[in-house]
C-alpha positions in Angstrom: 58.6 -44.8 -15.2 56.1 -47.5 -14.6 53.2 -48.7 -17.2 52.1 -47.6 -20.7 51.0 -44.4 -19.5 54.1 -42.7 -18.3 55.9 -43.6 -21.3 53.3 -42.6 -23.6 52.9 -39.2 -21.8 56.4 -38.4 -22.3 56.7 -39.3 -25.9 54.0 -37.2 -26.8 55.2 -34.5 -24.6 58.9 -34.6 -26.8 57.0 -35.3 -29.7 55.1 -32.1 -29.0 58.3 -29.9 -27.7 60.0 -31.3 -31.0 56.9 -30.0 -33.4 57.0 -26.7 -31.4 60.6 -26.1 -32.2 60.9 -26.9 -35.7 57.4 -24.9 -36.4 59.3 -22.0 -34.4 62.5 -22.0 -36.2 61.5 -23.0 -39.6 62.1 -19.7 -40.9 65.9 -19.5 -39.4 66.0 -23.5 -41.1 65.4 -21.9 -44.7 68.5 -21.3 -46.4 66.7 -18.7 -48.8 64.2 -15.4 -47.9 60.2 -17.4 -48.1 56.8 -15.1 -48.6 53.6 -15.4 -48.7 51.8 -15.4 -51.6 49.8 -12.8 -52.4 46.6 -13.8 -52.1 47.3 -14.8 -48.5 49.1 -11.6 -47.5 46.0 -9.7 -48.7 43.8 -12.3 -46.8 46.2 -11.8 -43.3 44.9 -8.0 -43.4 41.3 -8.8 -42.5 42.4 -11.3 -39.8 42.6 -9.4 -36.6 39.1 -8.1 -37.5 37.9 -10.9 -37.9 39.2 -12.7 -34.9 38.0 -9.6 -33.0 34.6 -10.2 -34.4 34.5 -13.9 -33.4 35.2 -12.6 -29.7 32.8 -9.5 -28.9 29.5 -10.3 -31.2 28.8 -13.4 -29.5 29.2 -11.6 -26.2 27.2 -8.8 -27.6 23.9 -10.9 -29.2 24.3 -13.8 -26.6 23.2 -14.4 -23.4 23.8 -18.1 -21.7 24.5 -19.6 -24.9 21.0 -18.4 -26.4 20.8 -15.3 -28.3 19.5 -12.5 -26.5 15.3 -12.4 -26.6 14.2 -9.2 -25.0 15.1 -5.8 -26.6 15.9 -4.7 -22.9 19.3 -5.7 -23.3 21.9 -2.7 -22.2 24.7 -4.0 -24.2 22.5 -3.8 -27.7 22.5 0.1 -27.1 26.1 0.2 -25.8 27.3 -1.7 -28.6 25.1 0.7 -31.3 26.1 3.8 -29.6 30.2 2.5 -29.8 29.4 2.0 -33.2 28.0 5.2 -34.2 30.6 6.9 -32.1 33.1 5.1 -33.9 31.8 5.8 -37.6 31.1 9.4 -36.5 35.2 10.4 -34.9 36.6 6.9 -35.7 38.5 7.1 -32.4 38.9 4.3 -30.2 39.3 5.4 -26.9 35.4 7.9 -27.5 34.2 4.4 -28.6 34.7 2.8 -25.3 33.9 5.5 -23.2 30.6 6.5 -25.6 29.7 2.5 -25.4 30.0 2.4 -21.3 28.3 5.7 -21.0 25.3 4.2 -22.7 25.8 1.0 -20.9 26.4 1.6 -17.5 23.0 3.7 -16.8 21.4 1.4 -18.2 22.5 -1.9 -17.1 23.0 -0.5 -12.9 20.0 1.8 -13.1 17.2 0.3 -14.9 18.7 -2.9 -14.4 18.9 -4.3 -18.0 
């Protein structure tokens, strides 16, 4: 190893491998059963909906990193029609095809 650099990259690369394991096997560490509280296992339910909504709304309402000016916008109908399919059979599968079948047409043919 020569210079400051080298050294400091592998320190912080064990000091990261060693923050890793111990966050990893903290649970096995414990010597007695842990849980959450209750407040934060009800909180843990709405997580993946959140994190889902974090992901697809700003690809839905934004366009370039600016939200979406025109009306003309194919995924605005594909994502309302998903959504009504959804509330209407609540399946998932019908909510993707009902959300391409709207989207498709409209985005190769007309071009949205």
């Amino acid at each position: 190893m020569s210079g400051t650099t080298d050294w400091w990259t592998l320190a912080v690369i064990v000091g990261l491998a060693g923050v890793s394991v111990l966050t990893r096997c903290f649970f096995f560490i414990l010597d007695r059963p842990w849980g959450l509280p209750d407040w934060a296992h009800r909180a843990l339910h709405y997580a993946p909906v959140a994190a889902l909504s974090a992901v697809v709304i700003p690809e839905i309402v934004m366009t370039q990193g600016a939200l979406v000016s025109t009306w003309q916008d194919a995924r605005l109908f594909a994502a309302l029609a998903g959504a009504c399919y959804h509330f209407w059979r609540r399946g998932v599968l019908g909510t993707m095809v009902a959300g391409m079948a709207v989207y498709l047409p409209l985005h190769l043919g007309l071009g949205w």
